[in-house]
TORKOL-4160 file (C-alpha; in steps of 0.2 Angstrom, whole numbers, padded with zeros to 4 digits, m for minus):
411
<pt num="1" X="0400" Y="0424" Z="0402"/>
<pt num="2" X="0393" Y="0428" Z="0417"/>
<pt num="3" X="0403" Y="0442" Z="0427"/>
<pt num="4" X="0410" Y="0457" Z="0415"/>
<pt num="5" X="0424" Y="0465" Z="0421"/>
<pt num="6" X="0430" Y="0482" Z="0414"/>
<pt num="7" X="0448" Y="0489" Z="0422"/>
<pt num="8" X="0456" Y="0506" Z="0420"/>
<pt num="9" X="0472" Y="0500" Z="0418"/>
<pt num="10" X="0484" Y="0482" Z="0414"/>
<pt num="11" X="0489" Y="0478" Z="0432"/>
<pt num="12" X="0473" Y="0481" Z="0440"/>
<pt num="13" X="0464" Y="0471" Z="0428"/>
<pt num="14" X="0477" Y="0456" Z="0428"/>
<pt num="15" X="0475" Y="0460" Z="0448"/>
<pt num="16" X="0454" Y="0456" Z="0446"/>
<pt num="17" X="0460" Y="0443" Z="0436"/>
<pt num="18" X="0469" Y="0432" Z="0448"/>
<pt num="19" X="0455" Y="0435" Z="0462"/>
<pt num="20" X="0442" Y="0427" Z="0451"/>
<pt num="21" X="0453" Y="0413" Z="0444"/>
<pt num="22" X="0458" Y="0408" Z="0464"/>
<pt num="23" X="0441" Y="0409" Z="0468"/>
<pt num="24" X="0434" Y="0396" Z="0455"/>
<pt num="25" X="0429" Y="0406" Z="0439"/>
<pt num="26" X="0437" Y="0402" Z="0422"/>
<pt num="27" X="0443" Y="0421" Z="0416"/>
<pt num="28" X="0451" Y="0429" Z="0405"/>
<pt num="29" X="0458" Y="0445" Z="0404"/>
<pt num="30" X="0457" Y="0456" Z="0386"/>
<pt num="31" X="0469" Y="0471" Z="0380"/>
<pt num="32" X="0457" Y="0481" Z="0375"/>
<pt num="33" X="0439" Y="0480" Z="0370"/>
<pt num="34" X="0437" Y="0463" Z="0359"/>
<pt num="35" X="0432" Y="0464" Z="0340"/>
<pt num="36" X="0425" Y="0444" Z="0342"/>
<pt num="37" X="0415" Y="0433" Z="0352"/>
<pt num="38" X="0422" Y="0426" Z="0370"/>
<pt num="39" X="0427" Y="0410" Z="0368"/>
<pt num="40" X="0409" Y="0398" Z="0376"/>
<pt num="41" X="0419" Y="0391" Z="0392"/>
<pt num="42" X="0424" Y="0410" Z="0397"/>
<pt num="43" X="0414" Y="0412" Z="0412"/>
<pt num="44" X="0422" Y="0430" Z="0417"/>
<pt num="45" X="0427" Y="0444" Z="0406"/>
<pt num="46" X="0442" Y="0456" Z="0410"/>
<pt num="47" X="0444" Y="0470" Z="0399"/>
<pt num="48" X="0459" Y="0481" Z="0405"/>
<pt num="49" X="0461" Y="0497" Z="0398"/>
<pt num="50" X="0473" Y="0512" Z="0396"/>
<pt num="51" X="0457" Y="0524" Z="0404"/>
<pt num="52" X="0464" Y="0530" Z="0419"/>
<pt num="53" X="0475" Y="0546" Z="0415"/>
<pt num="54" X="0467" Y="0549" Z="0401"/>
<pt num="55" X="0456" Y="0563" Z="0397"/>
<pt num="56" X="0437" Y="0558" Z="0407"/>
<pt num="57" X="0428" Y="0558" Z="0392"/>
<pt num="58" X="0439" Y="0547" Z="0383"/>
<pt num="59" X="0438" Y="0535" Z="0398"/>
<pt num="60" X="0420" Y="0535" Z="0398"/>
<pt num="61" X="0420" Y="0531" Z="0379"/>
<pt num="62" X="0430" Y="0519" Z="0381"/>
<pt num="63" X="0422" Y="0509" Z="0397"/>
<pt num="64" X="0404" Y="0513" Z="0390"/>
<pt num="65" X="0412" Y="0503" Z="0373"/>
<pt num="66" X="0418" Y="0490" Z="0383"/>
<pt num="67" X="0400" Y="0487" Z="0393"/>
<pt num="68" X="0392" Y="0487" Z="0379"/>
<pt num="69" X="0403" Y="0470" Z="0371"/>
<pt num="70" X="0401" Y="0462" Z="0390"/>
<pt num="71" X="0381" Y="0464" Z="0388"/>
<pt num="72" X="0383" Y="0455" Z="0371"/>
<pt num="73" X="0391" Y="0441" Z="0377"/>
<pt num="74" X="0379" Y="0438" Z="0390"/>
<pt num="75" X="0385" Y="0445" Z="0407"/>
<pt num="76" X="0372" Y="0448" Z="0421"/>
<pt num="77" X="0385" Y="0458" Z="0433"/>
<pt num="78" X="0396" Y="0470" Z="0429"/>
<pt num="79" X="0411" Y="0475" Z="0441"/>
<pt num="80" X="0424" Y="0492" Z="0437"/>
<pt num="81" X="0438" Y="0489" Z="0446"/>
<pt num="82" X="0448" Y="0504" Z="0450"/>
<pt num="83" X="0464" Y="0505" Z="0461"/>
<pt num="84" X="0466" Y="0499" Z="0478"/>
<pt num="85" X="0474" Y="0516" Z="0482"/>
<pt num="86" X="0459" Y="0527" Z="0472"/>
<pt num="87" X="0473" Y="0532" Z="0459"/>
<pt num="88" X="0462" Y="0549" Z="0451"/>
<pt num="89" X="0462" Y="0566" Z="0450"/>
<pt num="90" X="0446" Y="0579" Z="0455"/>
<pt num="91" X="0441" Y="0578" Z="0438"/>
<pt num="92" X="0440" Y="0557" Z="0438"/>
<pt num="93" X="0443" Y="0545" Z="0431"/>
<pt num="94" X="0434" Y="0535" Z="0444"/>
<pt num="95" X="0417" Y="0545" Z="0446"/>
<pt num="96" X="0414" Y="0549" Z="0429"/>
<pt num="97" X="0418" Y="0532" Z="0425"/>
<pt num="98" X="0405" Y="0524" Z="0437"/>
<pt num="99" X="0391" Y="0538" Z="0434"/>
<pt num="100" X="0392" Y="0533" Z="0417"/>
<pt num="101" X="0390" Y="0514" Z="0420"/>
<pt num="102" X="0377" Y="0517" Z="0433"/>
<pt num="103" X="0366" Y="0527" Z="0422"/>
<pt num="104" X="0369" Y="0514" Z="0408"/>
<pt num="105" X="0364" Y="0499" Z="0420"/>
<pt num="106" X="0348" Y="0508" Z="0430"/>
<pt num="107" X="0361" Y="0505" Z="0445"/>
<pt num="108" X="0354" Y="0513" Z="0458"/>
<pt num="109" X="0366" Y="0506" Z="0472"/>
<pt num="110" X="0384" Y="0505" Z="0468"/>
<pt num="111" X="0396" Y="0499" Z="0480"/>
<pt num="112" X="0411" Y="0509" Z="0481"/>
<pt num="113" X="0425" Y="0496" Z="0489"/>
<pt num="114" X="0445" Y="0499" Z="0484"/>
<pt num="115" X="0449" Y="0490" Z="0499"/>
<pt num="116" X="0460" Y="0474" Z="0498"/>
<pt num="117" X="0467" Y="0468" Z="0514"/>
<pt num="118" X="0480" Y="0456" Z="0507"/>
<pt num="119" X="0490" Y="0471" Z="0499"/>
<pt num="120" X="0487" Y="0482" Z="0514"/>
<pt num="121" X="0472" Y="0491" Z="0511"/>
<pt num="122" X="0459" Y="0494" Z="0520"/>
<pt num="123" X="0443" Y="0506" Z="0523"/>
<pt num="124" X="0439" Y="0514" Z="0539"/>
<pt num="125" X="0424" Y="0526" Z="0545"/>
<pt num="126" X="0426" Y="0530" Z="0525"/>
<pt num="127" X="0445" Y="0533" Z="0524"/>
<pt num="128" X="0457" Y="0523" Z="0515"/>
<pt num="129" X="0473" Y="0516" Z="0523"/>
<pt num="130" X="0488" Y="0510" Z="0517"/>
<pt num="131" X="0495" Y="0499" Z="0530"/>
<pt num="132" X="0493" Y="0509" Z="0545"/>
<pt num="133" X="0497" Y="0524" Z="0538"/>
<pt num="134" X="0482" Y="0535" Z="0529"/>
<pt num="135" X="0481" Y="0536" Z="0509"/>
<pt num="136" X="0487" Y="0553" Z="0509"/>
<pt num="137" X="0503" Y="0548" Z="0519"/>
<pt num="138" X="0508" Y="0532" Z="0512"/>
<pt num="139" X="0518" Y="0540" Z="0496"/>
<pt num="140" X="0504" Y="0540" Z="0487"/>
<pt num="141" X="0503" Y="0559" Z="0489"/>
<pt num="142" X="0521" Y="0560" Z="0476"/>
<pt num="143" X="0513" Y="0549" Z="0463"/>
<pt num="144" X="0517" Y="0559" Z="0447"/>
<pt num="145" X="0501" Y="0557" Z="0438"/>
<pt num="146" X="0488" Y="0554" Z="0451"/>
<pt num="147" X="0495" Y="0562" Z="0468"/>
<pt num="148" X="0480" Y="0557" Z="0484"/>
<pt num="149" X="0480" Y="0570" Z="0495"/>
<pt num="150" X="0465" Y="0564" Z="0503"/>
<pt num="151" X="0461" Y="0549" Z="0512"/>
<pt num="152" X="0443" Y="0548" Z="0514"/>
<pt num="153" X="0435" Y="0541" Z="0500"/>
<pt num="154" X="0416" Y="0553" Z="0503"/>
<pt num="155" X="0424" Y="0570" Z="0499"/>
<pt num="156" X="0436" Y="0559" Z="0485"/>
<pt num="157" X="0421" Y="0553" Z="0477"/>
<pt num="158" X="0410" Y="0568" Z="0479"/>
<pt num="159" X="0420" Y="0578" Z="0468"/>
<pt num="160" X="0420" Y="0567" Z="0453"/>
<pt num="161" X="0403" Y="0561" Z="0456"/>
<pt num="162" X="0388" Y="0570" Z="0452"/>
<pt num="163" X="0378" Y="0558" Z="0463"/>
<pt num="164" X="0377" Y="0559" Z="0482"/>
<pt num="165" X="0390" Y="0548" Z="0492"/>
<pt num="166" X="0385" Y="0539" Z="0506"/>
<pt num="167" X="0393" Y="0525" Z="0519"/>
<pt num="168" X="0391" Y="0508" Z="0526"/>
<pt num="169" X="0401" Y="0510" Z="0542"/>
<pt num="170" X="0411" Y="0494" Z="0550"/>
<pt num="171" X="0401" Y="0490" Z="0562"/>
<pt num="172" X="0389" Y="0486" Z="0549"/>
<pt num="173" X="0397" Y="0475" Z="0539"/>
<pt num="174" X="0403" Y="0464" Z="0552"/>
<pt num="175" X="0386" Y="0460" Z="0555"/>
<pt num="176" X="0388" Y="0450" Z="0540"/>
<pt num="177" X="0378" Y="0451" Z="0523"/>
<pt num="178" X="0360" Y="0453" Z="0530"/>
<pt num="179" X="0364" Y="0467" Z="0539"/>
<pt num="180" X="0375" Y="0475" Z="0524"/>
<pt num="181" X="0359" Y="0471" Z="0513"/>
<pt num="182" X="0350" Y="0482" Z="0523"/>
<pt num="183" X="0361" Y="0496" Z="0525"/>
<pt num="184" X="0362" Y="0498" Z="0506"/>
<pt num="185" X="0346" Y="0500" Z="0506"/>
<pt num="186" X="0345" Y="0513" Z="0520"/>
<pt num="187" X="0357" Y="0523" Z="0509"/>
<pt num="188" X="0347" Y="0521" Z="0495"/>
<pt num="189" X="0332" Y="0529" Z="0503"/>
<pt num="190" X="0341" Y="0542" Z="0509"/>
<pt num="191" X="0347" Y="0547" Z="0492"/>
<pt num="192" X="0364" Y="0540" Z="0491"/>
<pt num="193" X="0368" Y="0532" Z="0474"/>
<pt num="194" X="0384" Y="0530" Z="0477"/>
<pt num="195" X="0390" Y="0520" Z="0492"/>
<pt num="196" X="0407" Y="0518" Z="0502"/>
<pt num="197" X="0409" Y="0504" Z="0512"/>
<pt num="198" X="0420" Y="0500" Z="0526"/>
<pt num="199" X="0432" Y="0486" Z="0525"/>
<pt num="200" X="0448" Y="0477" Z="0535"/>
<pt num="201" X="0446" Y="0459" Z="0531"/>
<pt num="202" X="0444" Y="0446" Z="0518"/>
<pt num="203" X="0428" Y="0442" Z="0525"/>
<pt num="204" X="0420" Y="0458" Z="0525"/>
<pt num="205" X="0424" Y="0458" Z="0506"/>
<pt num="206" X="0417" Y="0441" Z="0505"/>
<pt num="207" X="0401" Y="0447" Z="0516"/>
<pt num="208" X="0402" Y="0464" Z="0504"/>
<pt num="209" X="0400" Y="0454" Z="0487"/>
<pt num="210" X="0387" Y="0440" Z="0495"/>
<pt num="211" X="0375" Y="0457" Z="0497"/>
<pt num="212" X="0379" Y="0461" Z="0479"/>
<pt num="213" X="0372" Y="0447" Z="0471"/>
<pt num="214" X="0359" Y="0453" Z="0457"/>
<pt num="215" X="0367" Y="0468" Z="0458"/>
<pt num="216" X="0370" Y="0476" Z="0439"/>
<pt num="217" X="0386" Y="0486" Z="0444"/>
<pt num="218" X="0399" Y="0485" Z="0458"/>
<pt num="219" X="0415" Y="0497" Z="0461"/>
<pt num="220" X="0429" Y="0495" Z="0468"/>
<pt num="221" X="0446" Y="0486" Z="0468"/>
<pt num="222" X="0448" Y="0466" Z="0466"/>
<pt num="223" X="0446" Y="0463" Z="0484"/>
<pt num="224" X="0428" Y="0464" Z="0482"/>
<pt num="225" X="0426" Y="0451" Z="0469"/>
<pt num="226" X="0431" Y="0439" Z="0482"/>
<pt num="227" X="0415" Y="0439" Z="0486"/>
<pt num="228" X="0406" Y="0433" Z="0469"/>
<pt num="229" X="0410" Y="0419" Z="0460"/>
<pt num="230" X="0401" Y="0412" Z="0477"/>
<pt num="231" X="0384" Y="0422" Z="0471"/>
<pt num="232" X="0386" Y="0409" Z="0454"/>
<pt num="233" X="0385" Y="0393" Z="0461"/>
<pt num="234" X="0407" Y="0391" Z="0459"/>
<pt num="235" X="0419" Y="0387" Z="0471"/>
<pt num="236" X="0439" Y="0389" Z="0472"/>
<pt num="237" X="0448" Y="0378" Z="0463"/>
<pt num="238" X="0469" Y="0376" Z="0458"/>
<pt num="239" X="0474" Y="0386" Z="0443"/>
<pt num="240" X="0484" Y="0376" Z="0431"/>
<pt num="241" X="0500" Y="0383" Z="0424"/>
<pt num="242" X="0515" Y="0379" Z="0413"/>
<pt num="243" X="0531" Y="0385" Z="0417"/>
<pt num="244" X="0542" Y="0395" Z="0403"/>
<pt num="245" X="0561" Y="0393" Z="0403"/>
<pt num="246" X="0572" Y="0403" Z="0397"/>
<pt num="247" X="0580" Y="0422" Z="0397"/>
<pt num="248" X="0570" Y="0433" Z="0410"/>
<pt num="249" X="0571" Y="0453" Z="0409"/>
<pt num="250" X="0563" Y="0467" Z="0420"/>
<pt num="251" X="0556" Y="0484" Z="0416"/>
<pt num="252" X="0550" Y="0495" Z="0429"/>
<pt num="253" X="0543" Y="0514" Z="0428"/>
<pt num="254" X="0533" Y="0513" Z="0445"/>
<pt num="255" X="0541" Y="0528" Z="0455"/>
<pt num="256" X="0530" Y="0521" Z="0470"/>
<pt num="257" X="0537" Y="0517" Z="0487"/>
<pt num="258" X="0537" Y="0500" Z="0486"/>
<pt num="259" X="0544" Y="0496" Z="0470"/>
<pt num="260" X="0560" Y="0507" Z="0475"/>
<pt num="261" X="0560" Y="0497" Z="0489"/>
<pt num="262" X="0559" Y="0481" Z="0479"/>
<pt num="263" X="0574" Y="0492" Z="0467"/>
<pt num="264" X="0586" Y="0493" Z="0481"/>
<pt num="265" X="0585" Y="0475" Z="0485"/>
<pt num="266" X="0586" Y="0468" Z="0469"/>
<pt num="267" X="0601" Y="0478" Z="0464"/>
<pt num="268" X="0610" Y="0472" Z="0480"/>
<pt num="269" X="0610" Y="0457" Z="0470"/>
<pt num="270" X="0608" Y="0458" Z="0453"/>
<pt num="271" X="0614" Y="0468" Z="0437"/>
<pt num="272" X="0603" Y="0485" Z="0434"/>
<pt num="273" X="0602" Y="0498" Z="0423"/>
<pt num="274" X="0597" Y="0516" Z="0428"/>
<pt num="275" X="0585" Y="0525" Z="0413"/>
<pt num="276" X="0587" Y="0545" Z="0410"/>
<pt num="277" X="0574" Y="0552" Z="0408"/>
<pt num="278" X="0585" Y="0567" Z="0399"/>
<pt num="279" X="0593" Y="0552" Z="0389"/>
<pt num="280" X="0578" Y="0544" Z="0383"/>
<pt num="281" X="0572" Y="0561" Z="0377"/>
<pt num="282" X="0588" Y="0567" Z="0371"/>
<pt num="283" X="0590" Y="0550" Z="0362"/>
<pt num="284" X="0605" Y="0545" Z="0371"/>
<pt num="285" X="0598" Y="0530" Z="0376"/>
<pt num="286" X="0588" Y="0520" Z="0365"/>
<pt num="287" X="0576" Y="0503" Z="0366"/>
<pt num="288" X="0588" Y="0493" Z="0355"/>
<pt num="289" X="0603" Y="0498" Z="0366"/>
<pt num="290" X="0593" Y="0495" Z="0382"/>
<pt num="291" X="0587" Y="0479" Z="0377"/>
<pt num="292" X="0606" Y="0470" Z="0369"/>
<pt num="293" X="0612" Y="0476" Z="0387"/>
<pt num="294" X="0595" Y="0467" Z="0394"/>
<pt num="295" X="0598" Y="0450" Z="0385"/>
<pt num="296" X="0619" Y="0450" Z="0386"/>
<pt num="297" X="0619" Y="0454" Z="0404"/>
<pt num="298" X="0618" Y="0437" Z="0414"/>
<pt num="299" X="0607" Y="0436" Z="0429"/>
<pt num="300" X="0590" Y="0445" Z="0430"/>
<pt num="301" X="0595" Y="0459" Z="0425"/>
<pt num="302" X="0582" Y="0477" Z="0426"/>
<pt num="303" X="0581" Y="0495" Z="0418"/>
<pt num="304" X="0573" Y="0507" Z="0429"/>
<pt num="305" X="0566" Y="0522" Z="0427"/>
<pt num="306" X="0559" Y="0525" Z="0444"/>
<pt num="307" X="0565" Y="0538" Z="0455"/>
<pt num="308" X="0561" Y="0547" Z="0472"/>
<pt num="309" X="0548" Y="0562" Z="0474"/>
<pt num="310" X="0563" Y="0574" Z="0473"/>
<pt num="311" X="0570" Y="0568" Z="0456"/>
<pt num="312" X="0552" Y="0565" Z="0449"/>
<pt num="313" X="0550" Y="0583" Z="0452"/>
<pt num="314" X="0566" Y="0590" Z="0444"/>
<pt num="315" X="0562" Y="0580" Z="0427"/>
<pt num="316" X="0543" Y="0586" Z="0427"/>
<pt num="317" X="0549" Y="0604" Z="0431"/>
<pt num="318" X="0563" Y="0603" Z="0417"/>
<pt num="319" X="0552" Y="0591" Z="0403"/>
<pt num="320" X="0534" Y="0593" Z="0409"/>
<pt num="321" X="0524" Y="0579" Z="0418"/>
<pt num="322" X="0515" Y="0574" Z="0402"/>
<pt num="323" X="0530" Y="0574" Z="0392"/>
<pt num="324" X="0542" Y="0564" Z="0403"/>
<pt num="325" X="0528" Y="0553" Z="0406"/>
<pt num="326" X="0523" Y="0549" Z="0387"/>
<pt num="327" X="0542" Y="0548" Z="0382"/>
<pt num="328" X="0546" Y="0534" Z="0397"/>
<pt num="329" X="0531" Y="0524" Z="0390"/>
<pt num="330" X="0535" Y="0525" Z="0374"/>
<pt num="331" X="0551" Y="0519" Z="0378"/>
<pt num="332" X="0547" Y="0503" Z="0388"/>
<pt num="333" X="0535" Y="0500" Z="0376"/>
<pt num="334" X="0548" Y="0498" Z="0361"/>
<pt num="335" X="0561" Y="0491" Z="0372"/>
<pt num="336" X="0548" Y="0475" Z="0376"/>
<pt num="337" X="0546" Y="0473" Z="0357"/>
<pt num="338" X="0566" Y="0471" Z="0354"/>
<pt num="339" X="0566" Y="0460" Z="0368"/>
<pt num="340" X="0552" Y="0449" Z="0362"/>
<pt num="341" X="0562" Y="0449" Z="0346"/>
<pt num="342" X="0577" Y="0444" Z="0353"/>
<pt num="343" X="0569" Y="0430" Z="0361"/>
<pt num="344" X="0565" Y="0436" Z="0378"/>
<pt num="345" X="0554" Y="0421" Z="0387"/>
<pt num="346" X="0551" Y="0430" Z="0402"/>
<pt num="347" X="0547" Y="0447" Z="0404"/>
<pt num="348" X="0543" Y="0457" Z="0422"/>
<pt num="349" X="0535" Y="0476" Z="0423"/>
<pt num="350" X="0531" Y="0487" Z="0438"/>
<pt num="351" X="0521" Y="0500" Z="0435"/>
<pt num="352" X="0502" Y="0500" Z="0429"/>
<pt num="353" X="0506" Y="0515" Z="0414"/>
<pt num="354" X="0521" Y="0503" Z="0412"/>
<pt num="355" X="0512" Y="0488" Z="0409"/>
<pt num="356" X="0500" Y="0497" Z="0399"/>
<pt num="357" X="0514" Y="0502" Z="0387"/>
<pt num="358" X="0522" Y="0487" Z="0385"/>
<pt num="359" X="0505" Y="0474" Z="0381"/>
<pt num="360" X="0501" Y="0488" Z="0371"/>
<pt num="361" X="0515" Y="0488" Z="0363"/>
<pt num="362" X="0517" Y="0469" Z="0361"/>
<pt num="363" X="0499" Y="0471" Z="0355"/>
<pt num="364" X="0493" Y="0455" Z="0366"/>
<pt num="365" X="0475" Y="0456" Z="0364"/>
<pt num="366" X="0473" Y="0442" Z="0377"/>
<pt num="367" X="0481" Y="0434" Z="0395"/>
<pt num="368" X="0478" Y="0415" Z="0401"/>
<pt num="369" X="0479" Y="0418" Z="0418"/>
<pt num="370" X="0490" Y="0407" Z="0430"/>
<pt num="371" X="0493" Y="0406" Z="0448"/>
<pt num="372" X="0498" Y="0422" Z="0461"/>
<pt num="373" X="0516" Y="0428" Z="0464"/>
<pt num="374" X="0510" Y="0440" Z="0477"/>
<pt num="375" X="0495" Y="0446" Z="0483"/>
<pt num="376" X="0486" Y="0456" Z="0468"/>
<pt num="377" X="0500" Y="0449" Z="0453"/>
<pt num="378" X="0495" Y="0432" Z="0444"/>
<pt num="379" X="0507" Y="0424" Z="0432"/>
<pt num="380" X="0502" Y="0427" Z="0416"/>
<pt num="381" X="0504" Y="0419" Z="0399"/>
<pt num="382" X="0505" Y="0432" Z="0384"/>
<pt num="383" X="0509" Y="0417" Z="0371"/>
<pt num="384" X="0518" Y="0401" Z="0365"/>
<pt num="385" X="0533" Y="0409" Z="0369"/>
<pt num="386" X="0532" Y="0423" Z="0382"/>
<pt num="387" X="0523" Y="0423" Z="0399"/>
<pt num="388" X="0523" Y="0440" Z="0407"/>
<pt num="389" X="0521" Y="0448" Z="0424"/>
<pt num="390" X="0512" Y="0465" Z="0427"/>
<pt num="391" X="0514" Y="0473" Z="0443"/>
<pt num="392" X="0502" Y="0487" Z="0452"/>
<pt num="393" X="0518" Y="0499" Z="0459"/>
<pt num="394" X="0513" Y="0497" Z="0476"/>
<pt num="395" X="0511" Y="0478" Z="0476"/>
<pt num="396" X="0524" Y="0464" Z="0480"/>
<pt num="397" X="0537" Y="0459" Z="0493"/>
<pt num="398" X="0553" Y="0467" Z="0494"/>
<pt num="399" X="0560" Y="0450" Z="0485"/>
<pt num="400" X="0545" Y="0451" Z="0471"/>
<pt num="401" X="0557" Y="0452" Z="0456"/>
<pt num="402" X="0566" Y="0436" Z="0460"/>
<pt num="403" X="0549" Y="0425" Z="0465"/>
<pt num="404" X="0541" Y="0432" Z="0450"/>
<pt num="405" X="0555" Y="0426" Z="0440"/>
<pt num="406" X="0555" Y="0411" Z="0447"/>
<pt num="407" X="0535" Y="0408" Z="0445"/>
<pt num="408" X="0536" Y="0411" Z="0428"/>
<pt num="409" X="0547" Y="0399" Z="0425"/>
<pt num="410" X="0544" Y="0384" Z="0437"/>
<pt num="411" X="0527" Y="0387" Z="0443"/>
């Protein structure tokens, strides 16, 4: 293994994934932090992780655990890839998380780069935008666990690091990798261990990880690592897939703005089923009943939990954040198990705690990855039987249910 990857949650890491695959690395992603040996052909490691809500501490136990089985397979780089929106809080995760790598790798410059260009993102003079339209303004700002009320990535990372933050400007790094070489290094001088780096297009990123080469630790979201699999000698290559027939079923939680866009159109033309939160809680609506209606509905049929800023509000002020939260995870968690019971062949999630839930729940330990549905969401294959798509909730078309579907099954 030669790149270790460690992700603070199951669609970011599948997200990684699918950069490296497409650009010529044989990868795999892990739930969790492995109890064997990679397989001798795995060429880059992704362990995805439940890290990035939870308690710092916990997430720093947990990443520090999962460097330390990367190290032993043999990895020379190791990349923590966060979200391409800076999903945290003041308290972390994403600071603690990288302080802690850092001072277990001697990194001394650590490129801090959520920027991804082919799902809108992009770094400017420091801030992050979504599309045109700053971090804090994009709806980002309503997210129920992680609300970014700040856009520029300095002050964000200032108050979860305890290391100075510094900046690589655009002009910079469209001077290309020598020049960006040498800015790091300026920054390093002056004190900064932590670095943000401007970036709009893929080939800044690319330029971005060709400066990184021999470096032992890299932040940032997948973007970055387009850049990499170049610095070992591979180049891009098709990645083989095997279509699964059969009965397709989607679960979303994500109460971003994208995937209620992608809600509204896929009701407009499919059979859906709205998920209570009062309900859930109240036991009024169950996994079992959710998944029956799931696999005797024809179609591609969805249960949905996701709801606008107003009704996200009135549950967390009536349940608690935490509480509503946990119980809607929970849920989809056990509803994925029934339909994986029932015989379920295909199964799509929105939503990255969502995701998290349900592999954990199915208890799939590892991912072959197969080609991109969008930009950032890879076909995945969870087993003989059942290929799976996890997507980040700002990620995807409007139409991102029906093309998934439709890759999952045909390729």
């Amino acid at each position: 293994m030669l790149l270790g990857c460690i992700g603070d949650d199951f669609t970011g890491s599948s997200d990684l994934a699918n950069t490296l695959a497409k650009a010529g690395m044989r990868t795999v992603q892990y739930s969790g932090v492995p109890t064997g040996a990679a397989a001798e052909d795995v060429q880059a490691g992704v362990i995805a992780l439940k890290s990035r809500s939870v308690a710092p501490q916990d997430a720093i136990k947990q990443s520090l655990d999962a460097l330390k089985w990367l190290q032993a397979q043999g990895c020379t780089q190791i990349f923590f890839k966060y979200c391409s929106t800076f999903d945290s809080t003041q308290e972390g995760n994403i600071g603690p998380v990288a302080d802690a790598l850092a001072e277990a790798l001697d990194a001394h410059k650590v490129i801090v780069c959520p920027a991804f260009p082919g799902a809108g993102r992009s770094v400017y003079q420091g801030y992050l935008f979504v599309n045109d339209t700053l971090l804090n303004e994009s709806g980002m700002q309503n997210h129920p666990l992680t609300p970014m009320t700040d856009a520029n990535l300095r002050r964000l990372m200032a108050a979860q690091s305890i290391h100075s933050v510094g900046h690589v400007a655009a002009d910079v790094v469209f001077a290309g990798t020598e020049a960006i070489t040498e800015a790091l290094e300026r920054q390093h001088t002056a004190g900064h261990r932590m670095i943000v780096l401007d970036a709009l297009r893929d080939e800044d990123l690319v330029q971005i990880g060709a400066a990184a080469k021999g470096f032992p630790l890299i932040t940032g979201g997948s973007g970055v690592a387009l850049g990499l699999p170049a610095n070992f000698g591979l180049s891009p290559a098709p990645v083989p897939w095997q279509g699964q027939k059969g009965k397709a079923a989607i679960l979303s939680g994500s109460c971003s703005t994208a995937t209620r866009g992608q809600i509204a159109h896929h009701i407009a033309h499919h059979p859906a089923l709205k998920i209570n939160p009062a309900d859930v809680i109240g036991g009024a609506q169950t996994p079992e009943s959710v998944a029956q209606w799931l696999i005797e509905t024809d179609g591609l049929p969805l249960a949905y939990s996701s709801a606008d800023p107003a009704e996200v509000a009135a549950i967390q002020k009536q349940f608690g954040g935490a509480k509503a939260a946990h119980a809607l995870e929970t849920f989809f968690g056990a509803t994925s198990v029934c339909l994986r019971d029932l015989g379920v062949a295909r199964i799509l999630t929105a939503g990255g705690e969502t995701s998290g839930a349900v592999v954990e729940a199915l208890d799939i330990r590892m991912l072959e990855i197969g080609p991109e549905i969008d930009p950032g969401v890879p076909a995945l294959r969870a087993s003989d039987t059942l290929v799976i798509a996890l997507k980040s909730g700002n990620f995807g078309s409007v139409d991102y249910f029906e093309k998934a579907a439709s890759m999952l099954e045909n390729g």
